[in-house]
VOPAGU-2260 file (C-alpha; in pm, 1 decimal, decimal comma):
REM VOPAGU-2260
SITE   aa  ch    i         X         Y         Z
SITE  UNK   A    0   15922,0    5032,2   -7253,6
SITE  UNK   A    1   15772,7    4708,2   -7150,5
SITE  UNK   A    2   15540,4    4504,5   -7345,4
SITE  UNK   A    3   15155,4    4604,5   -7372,2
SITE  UNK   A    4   14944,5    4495,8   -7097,3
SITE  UNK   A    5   14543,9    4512,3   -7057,2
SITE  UNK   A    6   14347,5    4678,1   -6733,5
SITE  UNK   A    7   14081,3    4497,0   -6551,3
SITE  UNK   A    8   13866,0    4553,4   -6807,2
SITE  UNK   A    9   14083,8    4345,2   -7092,4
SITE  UNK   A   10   14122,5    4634,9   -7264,3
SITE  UNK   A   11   14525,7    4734,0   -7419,6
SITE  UNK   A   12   14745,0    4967,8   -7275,3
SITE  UNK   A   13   15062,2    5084,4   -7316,1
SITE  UNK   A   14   15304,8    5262,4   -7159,1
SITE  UNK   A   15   15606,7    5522,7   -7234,8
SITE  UNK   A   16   15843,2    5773,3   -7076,1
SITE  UNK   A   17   15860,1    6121,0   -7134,3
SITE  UNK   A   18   16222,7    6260,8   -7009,3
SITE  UNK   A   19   16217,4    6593,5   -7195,6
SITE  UNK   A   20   16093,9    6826,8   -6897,3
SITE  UNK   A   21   16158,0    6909,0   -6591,2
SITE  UNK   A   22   15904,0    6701,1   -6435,4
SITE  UNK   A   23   15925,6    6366,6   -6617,6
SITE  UNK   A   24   15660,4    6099,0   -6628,2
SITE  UNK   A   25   15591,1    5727,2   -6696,1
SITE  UNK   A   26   15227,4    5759,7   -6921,9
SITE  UNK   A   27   15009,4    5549,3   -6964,1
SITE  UNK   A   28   14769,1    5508,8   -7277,7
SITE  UNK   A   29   14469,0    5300,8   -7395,9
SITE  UNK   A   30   14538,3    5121,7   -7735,2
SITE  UNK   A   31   14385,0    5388,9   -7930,9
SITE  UNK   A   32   14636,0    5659,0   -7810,1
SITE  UNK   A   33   14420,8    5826,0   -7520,5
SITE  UNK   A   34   14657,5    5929,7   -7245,9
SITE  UNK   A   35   14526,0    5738,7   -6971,9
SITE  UNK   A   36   14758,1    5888,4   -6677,6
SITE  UNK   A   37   15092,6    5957,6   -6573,7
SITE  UNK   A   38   15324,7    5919,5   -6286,9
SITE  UNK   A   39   15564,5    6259,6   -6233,4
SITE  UNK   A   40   15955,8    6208,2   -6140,5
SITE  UNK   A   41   16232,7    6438,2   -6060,0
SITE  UNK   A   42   16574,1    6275,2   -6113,3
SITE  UNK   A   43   16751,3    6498,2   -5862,4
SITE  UNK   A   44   17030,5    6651,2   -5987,1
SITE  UNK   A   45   17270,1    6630,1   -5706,7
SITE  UNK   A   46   17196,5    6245,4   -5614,4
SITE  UNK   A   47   17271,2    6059,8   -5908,5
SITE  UNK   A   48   17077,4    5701,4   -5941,4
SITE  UNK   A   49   16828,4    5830,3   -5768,4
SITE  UNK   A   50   16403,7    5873,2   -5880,1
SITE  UNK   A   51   16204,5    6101,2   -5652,9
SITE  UNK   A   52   15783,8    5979,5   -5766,1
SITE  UNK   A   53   15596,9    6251,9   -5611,7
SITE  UNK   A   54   15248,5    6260,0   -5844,7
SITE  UNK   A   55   15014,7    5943,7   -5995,7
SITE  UNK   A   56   14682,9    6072,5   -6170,3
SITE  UNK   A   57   14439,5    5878,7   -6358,1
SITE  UNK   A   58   14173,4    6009,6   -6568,0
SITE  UNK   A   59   13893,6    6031,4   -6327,7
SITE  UNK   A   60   13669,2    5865,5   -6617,8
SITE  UNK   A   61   13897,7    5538,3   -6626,7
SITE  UNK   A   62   13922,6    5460,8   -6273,5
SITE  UNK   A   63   13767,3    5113,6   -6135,7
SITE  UNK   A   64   14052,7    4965,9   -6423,4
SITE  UNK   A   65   14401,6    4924,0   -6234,7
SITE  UNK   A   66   14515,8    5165,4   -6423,7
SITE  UNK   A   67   14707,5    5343,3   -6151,1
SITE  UNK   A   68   14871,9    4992,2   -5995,7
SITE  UNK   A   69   14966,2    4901,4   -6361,2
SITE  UNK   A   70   15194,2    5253,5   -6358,2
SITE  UNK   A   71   15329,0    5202,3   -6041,2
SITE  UNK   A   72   15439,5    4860,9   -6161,5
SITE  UNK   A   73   15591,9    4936,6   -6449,3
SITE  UNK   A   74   15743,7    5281,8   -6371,5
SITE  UNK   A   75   15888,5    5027,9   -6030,1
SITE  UNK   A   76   15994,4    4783,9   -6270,0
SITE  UNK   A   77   16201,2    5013,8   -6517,7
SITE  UNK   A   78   16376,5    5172,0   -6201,9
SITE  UNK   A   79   16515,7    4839,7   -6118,5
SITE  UNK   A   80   16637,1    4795,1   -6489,9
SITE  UNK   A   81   16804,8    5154,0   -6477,3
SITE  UNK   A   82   16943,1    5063,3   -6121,6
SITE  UNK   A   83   16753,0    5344,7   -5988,3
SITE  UNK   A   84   16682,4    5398,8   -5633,6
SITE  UNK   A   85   16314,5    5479,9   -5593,1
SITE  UNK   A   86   16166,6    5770,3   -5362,0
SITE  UNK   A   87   15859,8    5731,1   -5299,0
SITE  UNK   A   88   15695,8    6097,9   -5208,3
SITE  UNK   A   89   15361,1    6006,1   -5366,0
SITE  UNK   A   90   15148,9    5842,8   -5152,9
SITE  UNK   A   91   15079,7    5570,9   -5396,9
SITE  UNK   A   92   15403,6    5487,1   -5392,7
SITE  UNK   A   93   15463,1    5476,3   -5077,1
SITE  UNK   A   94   15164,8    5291,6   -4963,3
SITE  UNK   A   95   15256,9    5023,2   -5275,8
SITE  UNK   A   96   15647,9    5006,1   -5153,1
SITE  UNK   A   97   15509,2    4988,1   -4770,4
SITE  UNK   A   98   15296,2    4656,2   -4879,6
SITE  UNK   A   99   15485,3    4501,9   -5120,1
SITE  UNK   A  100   15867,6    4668,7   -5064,0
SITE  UNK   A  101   15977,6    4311,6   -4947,1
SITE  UNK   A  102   15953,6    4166,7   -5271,8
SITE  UNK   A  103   16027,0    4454,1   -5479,1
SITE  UNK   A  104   16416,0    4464,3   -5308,7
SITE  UNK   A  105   16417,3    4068,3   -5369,5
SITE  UNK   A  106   16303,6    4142,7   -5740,9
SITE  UNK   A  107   16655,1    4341,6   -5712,1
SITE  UNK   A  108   16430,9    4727,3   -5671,7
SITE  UNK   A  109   16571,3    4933,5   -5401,5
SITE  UNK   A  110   16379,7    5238,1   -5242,8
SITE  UNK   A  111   16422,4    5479,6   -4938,8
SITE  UNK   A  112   16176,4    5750,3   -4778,8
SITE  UNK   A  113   16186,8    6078,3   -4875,9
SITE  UNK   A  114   16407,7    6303,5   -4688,6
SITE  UNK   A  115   16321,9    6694,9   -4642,2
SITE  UNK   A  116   16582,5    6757,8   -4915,5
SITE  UNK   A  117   16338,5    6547,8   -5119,1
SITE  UNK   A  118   16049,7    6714,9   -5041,3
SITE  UNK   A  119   16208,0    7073,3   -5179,5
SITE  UNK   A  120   16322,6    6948,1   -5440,8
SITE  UNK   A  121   15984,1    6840,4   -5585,7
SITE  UNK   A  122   15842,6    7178,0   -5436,8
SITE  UNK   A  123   16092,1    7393,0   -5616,3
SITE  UNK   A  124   16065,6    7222,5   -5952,3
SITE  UNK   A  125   15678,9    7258,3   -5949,6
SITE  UNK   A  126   15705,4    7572,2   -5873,4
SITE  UNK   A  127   15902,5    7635,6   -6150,6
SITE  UNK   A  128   16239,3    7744,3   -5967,9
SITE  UNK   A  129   16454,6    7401,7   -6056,9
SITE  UNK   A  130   16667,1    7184,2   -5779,9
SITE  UNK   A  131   16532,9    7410,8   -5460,2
């Protein structure tokens, strides 16, 4: 993925995808290899192109550090390099696309809100049961 970065605190971090489950994520990880926190994706099945962000968690013992806006940026930024459309079902997301959505479609990003369909999907695959 992209290059290290550092939190508020100057401190290294790093960042990787995980695409062998169900629920995918975009982790992120202090230099030392401590999973930091992760934001969960469902790349719906029957919409290709499409990213449906429905989770962002932190370690409670690392907030204060950006940590979460550094994952939301980079998990944004990798959509637009995979030409993904971004749907943003987490509140994070949302609120981040609400402020800043302007610029991220002029960076070439491109995002929609969540449609019921998008909403069972997510609830289906965390419940275990696949594409509800």
């Amino acid at each position: 993925m992209g290059e290290p970065r550092t939190d508020r605190t100057g401190a290294v971090v790093h960042f990787a995808l995980d695409e062998t489950r169900a629920i995918s994520a975009y982790a992120v990880s202090l230099d030392d290899g401590t999973l930091a926190g992760r934001a969960d994706f469902i790349d719906p099945p029957r919409v290709p192109g499409e990213r449906v962000f429905f989770h962002t968690e932190v370690a409670p013992e690392l907030g204060g550090r950006g940590l979460a806006g550094l994952l939301v940026g980079e998990a944004l930024a990798d959509s637009i390099r995979r030409n993904l459309t971004v749907v943003p079902v987490c509140p994070l997301f949302a609120r981040h696309l609400h402020k800043h959505g302007d610029e991220y479609t002029a960076e070439g990003g491109r995002f929609r809100r969540p449609r019921p369909a998008d909403l069972a999907l997510v609830e289906g695959t965390v419940k275990g049961k696949g594409d509800a």
